[in-house]
C-alpha positions as CSV (number, residue, x, y, z in Angstrom):
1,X,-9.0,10.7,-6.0
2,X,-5.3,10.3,-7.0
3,X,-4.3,11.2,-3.3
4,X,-6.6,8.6,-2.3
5,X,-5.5,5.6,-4.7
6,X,-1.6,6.6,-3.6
7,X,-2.4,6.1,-0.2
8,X,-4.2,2.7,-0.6
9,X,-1.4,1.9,-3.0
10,X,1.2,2.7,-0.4
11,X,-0.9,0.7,2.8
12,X,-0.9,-2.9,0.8
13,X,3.0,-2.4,-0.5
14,X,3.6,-1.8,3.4
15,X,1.5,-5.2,4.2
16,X,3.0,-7.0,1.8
17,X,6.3,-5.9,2.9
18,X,5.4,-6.6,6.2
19,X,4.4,-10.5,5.2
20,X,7.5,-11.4,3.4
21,X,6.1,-13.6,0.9
């Protein structure tokens, strides 16, 4: 479960990374 929620965590920091806000 904590594996899980680290990955998921990891995925949207990437996207918003990748958006640039």
């Amino acid at each position: 479960m904590y594996h899980v929620s680290l990955s998921v965590f990891y995925t949207v920091f990437e996207h918003i990374k990748q958006q640039n806000i």
